[in-house]
Residue frames relative to the residue before (quaternion, step in Angstrom):
aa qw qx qy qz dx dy dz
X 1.0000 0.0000 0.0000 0.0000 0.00 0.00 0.00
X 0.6701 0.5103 -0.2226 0.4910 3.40 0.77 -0.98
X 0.4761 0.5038 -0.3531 0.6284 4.13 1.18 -0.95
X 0.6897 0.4359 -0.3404 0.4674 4.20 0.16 -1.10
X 0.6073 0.3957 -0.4477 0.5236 3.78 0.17 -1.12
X 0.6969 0.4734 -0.4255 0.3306 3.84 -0.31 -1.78
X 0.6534 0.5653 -0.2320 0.4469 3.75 0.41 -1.16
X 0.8663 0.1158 -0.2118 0.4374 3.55 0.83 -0.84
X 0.4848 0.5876 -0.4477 0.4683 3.40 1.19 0.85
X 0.5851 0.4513 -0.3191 0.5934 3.74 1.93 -0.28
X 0.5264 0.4961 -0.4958 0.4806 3.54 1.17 0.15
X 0.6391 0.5671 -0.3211 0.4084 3.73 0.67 -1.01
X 0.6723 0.4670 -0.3573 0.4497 3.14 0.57 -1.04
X 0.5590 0.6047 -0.3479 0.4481 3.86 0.69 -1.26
X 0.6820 0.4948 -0.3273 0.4276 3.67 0.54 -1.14
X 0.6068 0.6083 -0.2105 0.4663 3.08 1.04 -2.18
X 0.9108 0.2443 -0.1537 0.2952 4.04 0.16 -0.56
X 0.1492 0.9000 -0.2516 0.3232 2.79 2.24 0.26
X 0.6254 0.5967 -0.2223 0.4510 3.54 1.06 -0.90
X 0.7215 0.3590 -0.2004 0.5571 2.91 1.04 -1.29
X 0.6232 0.4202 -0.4159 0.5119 4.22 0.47 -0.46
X 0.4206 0.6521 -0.4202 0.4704 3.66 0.89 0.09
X 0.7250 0.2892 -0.2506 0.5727 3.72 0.69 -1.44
X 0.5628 0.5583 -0.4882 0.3649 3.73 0.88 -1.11
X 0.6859 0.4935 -0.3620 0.3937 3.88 0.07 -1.91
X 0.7345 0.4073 -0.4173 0.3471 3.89 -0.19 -0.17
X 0.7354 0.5882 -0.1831 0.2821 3.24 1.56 -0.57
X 0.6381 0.3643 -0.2065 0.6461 2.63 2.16 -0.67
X 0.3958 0.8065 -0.3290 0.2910 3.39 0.76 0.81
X 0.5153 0.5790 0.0005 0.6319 1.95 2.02 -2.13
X 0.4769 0.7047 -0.2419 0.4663 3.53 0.94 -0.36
X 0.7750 0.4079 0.0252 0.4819 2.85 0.11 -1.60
X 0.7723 0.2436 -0.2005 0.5513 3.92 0.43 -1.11
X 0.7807 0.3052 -0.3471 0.4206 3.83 0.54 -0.72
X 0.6988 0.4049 -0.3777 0.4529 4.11 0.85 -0.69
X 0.4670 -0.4542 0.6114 0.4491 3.96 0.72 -0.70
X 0.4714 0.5932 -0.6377 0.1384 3.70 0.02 -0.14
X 0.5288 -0.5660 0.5386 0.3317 3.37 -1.86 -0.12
X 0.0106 0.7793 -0.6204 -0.0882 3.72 -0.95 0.00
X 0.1149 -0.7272 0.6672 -0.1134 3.39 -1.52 1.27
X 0.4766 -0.6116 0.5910 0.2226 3.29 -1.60 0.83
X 0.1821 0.7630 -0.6192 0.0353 3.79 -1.18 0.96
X 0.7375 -0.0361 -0.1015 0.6667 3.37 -0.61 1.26
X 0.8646 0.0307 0.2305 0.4455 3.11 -1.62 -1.27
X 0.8039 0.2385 -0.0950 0.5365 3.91 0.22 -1.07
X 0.6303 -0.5242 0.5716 0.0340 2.52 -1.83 0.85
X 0.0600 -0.7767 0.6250 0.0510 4.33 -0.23 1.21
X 0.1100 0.7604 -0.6382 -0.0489 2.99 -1.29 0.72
X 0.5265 -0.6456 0.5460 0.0887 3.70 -1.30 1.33
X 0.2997 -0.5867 0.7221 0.2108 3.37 -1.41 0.59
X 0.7505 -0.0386 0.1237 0.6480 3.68 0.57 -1.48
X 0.5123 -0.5433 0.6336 0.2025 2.75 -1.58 1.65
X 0.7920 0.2028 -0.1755 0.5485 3.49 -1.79 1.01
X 0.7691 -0.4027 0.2081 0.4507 4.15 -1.23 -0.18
X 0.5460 -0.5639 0.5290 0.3226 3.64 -1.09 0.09
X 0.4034 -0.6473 0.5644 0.3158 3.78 -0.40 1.00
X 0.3865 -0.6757 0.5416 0.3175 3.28 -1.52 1.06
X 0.6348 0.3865 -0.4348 0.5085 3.35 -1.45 0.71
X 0.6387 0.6401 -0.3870 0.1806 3.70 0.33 -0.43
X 0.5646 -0.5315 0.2354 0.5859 3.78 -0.56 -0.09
X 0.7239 0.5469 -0.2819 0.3121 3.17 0.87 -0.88
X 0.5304 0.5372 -0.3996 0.5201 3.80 1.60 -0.32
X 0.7340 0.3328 -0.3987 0.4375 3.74 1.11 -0.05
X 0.1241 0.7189 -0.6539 0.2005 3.48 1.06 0.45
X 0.4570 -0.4637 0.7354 0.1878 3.62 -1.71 0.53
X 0.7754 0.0577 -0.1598 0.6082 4.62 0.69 0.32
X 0.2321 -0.6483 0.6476 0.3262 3.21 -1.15 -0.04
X 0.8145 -0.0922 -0.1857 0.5418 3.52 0.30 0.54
X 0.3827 -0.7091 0.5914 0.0315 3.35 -1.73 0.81
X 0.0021 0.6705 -0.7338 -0.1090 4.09 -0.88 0.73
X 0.1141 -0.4251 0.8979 -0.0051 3.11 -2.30 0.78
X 0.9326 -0.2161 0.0958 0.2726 3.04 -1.00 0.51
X 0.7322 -0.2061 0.0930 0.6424 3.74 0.01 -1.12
X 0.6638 0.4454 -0.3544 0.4851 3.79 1.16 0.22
X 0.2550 -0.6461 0.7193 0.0111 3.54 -1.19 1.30
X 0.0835 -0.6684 0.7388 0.0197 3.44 -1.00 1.39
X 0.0359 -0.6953 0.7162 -0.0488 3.98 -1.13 1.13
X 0.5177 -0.6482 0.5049 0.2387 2.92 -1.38 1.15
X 0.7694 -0.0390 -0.1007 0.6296 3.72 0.56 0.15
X 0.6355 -0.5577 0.3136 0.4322 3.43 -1.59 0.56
X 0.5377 0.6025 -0.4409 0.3918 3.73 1.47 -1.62
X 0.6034 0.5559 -0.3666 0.4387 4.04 0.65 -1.09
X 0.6668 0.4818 -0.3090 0.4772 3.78 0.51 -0.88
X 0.7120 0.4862 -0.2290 0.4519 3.07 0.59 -1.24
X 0.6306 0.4640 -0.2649 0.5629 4.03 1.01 -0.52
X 0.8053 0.3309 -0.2355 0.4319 4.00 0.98 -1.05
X 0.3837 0.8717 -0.2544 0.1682 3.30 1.72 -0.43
X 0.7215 0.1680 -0.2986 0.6017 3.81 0.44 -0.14
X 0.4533 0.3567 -0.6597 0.4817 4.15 1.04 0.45
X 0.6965 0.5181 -0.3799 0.3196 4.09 -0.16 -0.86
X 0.5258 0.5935 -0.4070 0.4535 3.70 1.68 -0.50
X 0.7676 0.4830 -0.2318 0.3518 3.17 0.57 -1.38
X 0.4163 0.5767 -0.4348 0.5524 3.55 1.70 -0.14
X 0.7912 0.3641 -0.3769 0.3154 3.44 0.14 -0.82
X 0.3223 0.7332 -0.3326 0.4979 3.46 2.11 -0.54
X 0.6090 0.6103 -0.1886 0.4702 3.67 0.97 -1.34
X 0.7972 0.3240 -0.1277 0.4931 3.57 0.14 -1.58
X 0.6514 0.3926 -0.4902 0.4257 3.71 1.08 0.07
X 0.7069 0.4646 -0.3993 0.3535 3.29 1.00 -0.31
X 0.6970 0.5738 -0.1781 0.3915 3.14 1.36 -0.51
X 0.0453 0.8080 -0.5113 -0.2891 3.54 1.81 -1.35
X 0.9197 -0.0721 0.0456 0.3832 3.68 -0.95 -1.24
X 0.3570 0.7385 -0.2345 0.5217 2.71 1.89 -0.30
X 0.6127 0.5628 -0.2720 0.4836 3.97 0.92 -0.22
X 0.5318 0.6658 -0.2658 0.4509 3.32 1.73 -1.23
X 0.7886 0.2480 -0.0732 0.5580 3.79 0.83 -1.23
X 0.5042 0.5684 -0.4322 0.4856 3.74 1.25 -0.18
X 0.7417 0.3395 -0.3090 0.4890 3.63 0.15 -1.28
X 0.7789 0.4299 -0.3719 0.2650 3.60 0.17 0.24
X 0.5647 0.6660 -0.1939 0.4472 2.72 2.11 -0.74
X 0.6375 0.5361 -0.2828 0.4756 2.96 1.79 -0.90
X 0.6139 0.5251 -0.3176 0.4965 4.11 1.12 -0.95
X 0.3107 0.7821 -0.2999 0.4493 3.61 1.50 0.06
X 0.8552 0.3320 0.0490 0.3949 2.57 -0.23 -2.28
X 0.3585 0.7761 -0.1979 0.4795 3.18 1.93 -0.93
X 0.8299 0.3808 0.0157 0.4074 3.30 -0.13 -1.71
X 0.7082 0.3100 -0.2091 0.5989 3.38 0.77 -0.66
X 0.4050 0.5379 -0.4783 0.5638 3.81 1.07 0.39
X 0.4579 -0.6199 0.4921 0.4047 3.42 0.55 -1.27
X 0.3893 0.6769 -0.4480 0.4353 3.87 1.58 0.04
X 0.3286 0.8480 0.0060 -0.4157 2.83 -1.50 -0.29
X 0.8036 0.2306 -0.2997 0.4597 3.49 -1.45 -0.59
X 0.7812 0.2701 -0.1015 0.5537 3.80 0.71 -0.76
X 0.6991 0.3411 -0.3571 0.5171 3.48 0.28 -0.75
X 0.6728 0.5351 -0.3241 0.3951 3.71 0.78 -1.25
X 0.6938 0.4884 -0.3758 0.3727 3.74 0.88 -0.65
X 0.6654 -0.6550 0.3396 0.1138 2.86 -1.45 1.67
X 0.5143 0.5518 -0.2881 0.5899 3.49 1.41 -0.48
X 0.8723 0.0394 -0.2106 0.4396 3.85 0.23 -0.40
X 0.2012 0.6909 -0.4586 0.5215 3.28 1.37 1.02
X 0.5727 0.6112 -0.1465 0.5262 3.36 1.04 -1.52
X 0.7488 0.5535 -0.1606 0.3274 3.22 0.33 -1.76
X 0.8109 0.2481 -0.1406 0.5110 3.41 1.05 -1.32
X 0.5047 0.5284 -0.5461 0.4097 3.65 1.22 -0.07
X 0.6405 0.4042 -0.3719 0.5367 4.28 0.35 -1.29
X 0.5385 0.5544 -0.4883 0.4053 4.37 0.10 -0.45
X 0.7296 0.4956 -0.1827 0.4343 3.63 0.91 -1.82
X 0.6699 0.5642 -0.2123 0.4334 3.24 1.08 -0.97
X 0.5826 0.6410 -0.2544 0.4302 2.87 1.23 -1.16
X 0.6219 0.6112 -0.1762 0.4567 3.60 0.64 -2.18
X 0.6681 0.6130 -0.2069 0.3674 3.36 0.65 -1.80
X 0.7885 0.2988 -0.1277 0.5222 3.61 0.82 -0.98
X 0.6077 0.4003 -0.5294 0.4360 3.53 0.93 0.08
């Protein structure tokens, strides 16, 4: 009974954050057909790679402004080695966008806001990826 609830409360959420893997899925597509990246299924979301293995230095993607991005159930990284290093913080984003669905769209900003005008910041200060690296550390910490 309990295996049946878990299973359909991870179905809700999926539904519930849909909106937002909606903007993600076109992005890592684009990804995928125009850069050569690679893409794979993990857990719940959906990883996609600019460059398989490290991003060449100098490239566009080593000057991304992140080394990896979530939209919903899809995590775009700017190389796999980068996924593979940001990978259970970007999970817990997607952990985020089920609890949150479209609602994440105006939260995560609202929160780098609230951040900023605290005096934190705008990223590091926002409470959503504050979150993100404290359960990752924890996580790491106990394996």
């Amino acid at each position: 009974m309990q295996n049946t609830l878990h299973r359909l409360a991870s179905l809700v959420g999926m539904v519930w954050a849909l909106p937002c893997s909606i903007v993600g899925a076109p992005l890592g597509a684009a990804v995928v057909v125009l850069a050569g990246g690679g893409v794979r299924r993990s857990g719940f979301a959906i990883e996609v790679c600019l460059h398989k293995g490290s991003a060449p230095a100098g490239s566009r993607a080593a000057r991304l402004p992140f080394a990896a991005i979530t939209l919903g159930q899809v995590i775009v990284g700017v190389s796999s080695a980068e996924l593979e290093l940001l990978r259970l913080h970007e999970h817990i984003h997607v952990r985020q966008y089920l609890w949150f669905g479209p609602l994440f769209f105006v939260a995560y900003p609202l929160a780098s806001l609230v951040a900023a005008l605290r005096g934190k910041g705008a990223h590091s200060g926002n409470l959503f990826e504050a979150q993100a690296v404290r359960l990752a550390s924890s996580h790491q910490n106990a394996a």
